[in-house]
N, C-alpha and C positions, 0 to 999 in steps of 0.2 A: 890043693885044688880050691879054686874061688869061684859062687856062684853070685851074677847079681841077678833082683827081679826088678820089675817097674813095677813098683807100688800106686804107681797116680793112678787114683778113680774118678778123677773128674770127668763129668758125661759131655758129651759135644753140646749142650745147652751153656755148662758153666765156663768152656773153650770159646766162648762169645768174646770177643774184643769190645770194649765200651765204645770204640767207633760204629762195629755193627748190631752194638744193643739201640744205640740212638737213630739208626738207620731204619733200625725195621719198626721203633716205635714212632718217627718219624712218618716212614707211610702209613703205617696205623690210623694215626691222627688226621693225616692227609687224605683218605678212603671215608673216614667219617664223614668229614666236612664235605666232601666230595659228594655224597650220597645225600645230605640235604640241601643241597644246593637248589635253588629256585629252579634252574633251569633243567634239572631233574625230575623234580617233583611236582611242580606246579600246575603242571598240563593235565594230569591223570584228576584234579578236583575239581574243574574249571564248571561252570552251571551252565544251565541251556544259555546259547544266546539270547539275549532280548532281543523283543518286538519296538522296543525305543531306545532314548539313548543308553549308553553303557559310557557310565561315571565312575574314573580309578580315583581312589582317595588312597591313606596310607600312612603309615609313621614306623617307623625303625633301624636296626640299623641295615635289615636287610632289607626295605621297601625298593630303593633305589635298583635292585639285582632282582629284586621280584616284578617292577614293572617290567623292566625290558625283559623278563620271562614271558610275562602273560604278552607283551607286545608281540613275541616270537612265536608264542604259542594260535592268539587270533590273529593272524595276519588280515584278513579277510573283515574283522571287527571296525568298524570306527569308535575307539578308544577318545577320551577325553577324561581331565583330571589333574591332580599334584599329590606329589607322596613326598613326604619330608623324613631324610636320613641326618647321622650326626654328622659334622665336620669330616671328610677327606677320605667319604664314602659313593659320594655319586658315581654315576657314571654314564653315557650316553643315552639318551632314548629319542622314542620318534616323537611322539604324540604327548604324553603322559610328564607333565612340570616335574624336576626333581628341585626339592629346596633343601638344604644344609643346614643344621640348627649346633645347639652346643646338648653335651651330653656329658657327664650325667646332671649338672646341673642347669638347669634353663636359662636362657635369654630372652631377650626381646625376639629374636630371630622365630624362637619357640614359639610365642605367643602371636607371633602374626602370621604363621604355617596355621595355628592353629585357626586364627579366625577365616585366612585363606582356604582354609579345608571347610568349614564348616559353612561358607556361604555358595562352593561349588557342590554340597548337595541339598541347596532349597532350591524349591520351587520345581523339585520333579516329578512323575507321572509316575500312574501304576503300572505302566507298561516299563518305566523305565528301570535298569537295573546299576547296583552300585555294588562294586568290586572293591571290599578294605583289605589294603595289602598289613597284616601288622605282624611285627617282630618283635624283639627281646629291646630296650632302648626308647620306645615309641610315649614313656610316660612322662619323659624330661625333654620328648621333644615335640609335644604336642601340650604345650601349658597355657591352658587358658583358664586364669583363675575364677573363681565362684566370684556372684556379682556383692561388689562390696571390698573384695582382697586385691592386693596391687602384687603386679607383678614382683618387687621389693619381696615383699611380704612372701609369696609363694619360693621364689628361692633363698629364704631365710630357713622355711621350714624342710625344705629340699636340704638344703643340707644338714638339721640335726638330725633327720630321717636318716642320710648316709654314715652318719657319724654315731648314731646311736644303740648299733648293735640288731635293730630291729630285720626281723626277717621280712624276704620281700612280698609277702603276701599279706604284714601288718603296711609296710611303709604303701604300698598301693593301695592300701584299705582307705588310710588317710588321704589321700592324693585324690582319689575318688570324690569324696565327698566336700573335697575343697574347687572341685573343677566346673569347668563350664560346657565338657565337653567328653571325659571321662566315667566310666559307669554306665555307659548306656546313650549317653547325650547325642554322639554322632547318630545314631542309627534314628533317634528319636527326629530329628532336625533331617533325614530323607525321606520321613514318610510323607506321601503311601509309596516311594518306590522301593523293590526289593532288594533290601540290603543281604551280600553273601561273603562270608568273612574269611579270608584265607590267612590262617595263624603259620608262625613258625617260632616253636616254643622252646626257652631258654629258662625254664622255670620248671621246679621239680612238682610234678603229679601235674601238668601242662594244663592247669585249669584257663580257659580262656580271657575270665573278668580281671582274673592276675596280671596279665601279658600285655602290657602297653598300659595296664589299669582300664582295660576292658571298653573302648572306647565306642562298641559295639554290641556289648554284652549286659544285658541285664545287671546291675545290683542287688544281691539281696543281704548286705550289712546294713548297718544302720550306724547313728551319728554315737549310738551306747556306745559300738564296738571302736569307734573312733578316740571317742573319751577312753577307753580304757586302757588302748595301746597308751592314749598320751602320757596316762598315769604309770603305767609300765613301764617307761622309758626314761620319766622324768621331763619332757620336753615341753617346751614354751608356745603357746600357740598366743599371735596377735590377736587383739580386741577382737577385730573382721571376722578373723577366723574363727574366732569362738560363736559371733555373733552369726555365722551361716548353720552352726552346730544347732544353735539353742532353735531358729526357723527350722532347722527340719525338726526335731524333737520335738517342737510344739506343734506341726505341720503333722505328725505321725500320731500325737496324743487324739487330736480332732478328727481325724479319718476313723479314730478307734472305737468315740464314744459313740452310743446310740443314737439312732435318726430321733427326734422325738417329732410328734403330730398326732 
C-alpha cells in the first residue's frame, strides 16, 4: 500500500505569475500618478479670485497639465500668462502660453521663457493676483543667469552639478545664487501684486525653495553655503560666477556691520 501527500506550501501570494506581479504593480504606480494629477488636485488650493487681473506664470514639467487644470477649474476667470514645460510635454490650452524648453540642461529656449515670464509679471497692481504653477524640472527651464554670467557659462556649471554626485537640494542651492530669477526673484519682480504658489513636489521632505530652485520662495542660504558645496564637490566655477559670489558676500558683510552716526 502507497500513500502520496502534496507537500507544496506555497501561499496564493507566491502562486503569482511574474505576468500578474507586474500587472498589479503596474496599477499601483498608475493610481499614484493618477492621484496627483493636476486635474485632481488643483482645484481644492485654488485662492480667492481677484479683484484685478489674474496672471498664470510657471515652469515644469507639470506646468503645462497644471494650466489647463486651473483653466478647467476657473472657467469663469479671465486667465492671462505663459508657463514653460521641457521638450514633448505640452499640451492644449485656452488662454494660458505654453513654451517648451530643454531639460535637464538649459538652452537658449530656457533663458527666454525665463525673461518672457518675468516681464509678464511687472508692472502689476495690488488688486492683482499671480498664479506660479511650479513642478519638479522648472530649475533648468527657467535659466536666467545672474548679471554678469552667460548663458555658456550657466550650462557649463549645470552640468558638473548633474555630474557631480551632489544632492538636489546642494545643486539648487547653487543655481539660486547664480540666477536672475530663482530664490525669490519672481515673486520679488510682481510686487505689490499677490503672488500664490501652487507646488507639485518631486523632491524629498518637499521643501518649496528646493522645487524649480524656489523661484517664488524666499532664500535663506547664503553665497558661504555655495562656496562650500563647490569645495565639496570639487567643481569649477567661471571668473562671473565666482565674481556674483564675492558681491553678495561683501553685500551681506555691510548689511551686518553697525550703522555708525
Amino acid at each position: 500500500m502507497s500513500e502520496s501527500f502534496n507537500t507544496s506550501s506555497s501561499s496564493p501570494a507566491e502562486e503569482w505569475s511574474e505576468t500578474r506581479v507586474r500587472v498589479f504593480l503596474r496599477e499601483m504606480f498608475d493610481a499614484a500618478v493618477a492621484s496627483a494629477s493636476p486635474f485632481q488636485v488643483l482645484a481644492r488650493f485654488l485662492p480667492e479670485k481677484p479683484k484685478g487681473r489674474c496672471v498664470v506664470v510657471g515652469a515644469g514639467k507639470a506646468a503645462a497639465s497644471m494650466a489647463a487644470a486651473l483653466e478647467a477649474a476657473w472657467p469663469d476667470v479671465p486667465l492671462e500668462g505663459v508657463v514653460v514645460t521641457r521638450d514633448g510635454h505640452a499640451m492644449p490650452t485656452q488662454s494660458i502660453r505654453v513654451l517648451e524648453a530643454s531639460h535637464p540642461v538649459p538652452d537658449e529656449r530656457s533663458e527666454q521663457a525665463a525673461r518672457e515670464i518675468l516681464e509678464t509679471v511687472k508692472a502689476l497692481q495690488a488688486d492683482d493676483l499671480v498664479i506660479a504653477l511650479i513642478s519638479g524640472g522648472g530649475s533648468s527651464l527657467l535659466a536666467l543667469p545672474a548679471e554678469g554670467i552667460t548663458l555658456d557659462e550657466k550650462r557649463q556649471i549645470a552640468r558638473q552639478l548633474l555630474h557631480s554626485g551632489a544632492t538636489i537640494t546642494e545643486m539648487n542651492t547653487v543655481r539660486r545664487h547664480l540666477s536672475a530669477i530663482k530664490g525669490g526673484r519672481l515673486a520679488q519682480a510682481a510686487y505689490p501684486a499677490r503672488v500664490v504658489s501652487l507646488v507639485i513636489s518631486d523632491v524629498p521632505g518637499d521643501d518649496p525653495s528646493v522645487i524649480a530652485s524656489g523661484p517664488t520662495v524666499q532664500d535663506e542660504t547664503t553665497a558661504a553655503d555655495v562656496l562650500r558645496i563647490i569645495q565639496k564637490y570639487d567643481l569649477t566655477l567661471p571668473p562671473a560666477a565666482q565674481a556674483v559670489l564675492q558681491r553678495e558676500t561683501s553685500a551681506a558683510r555691510q548689511r551686518q556691520q553697525p550703522a555708525r552716526g
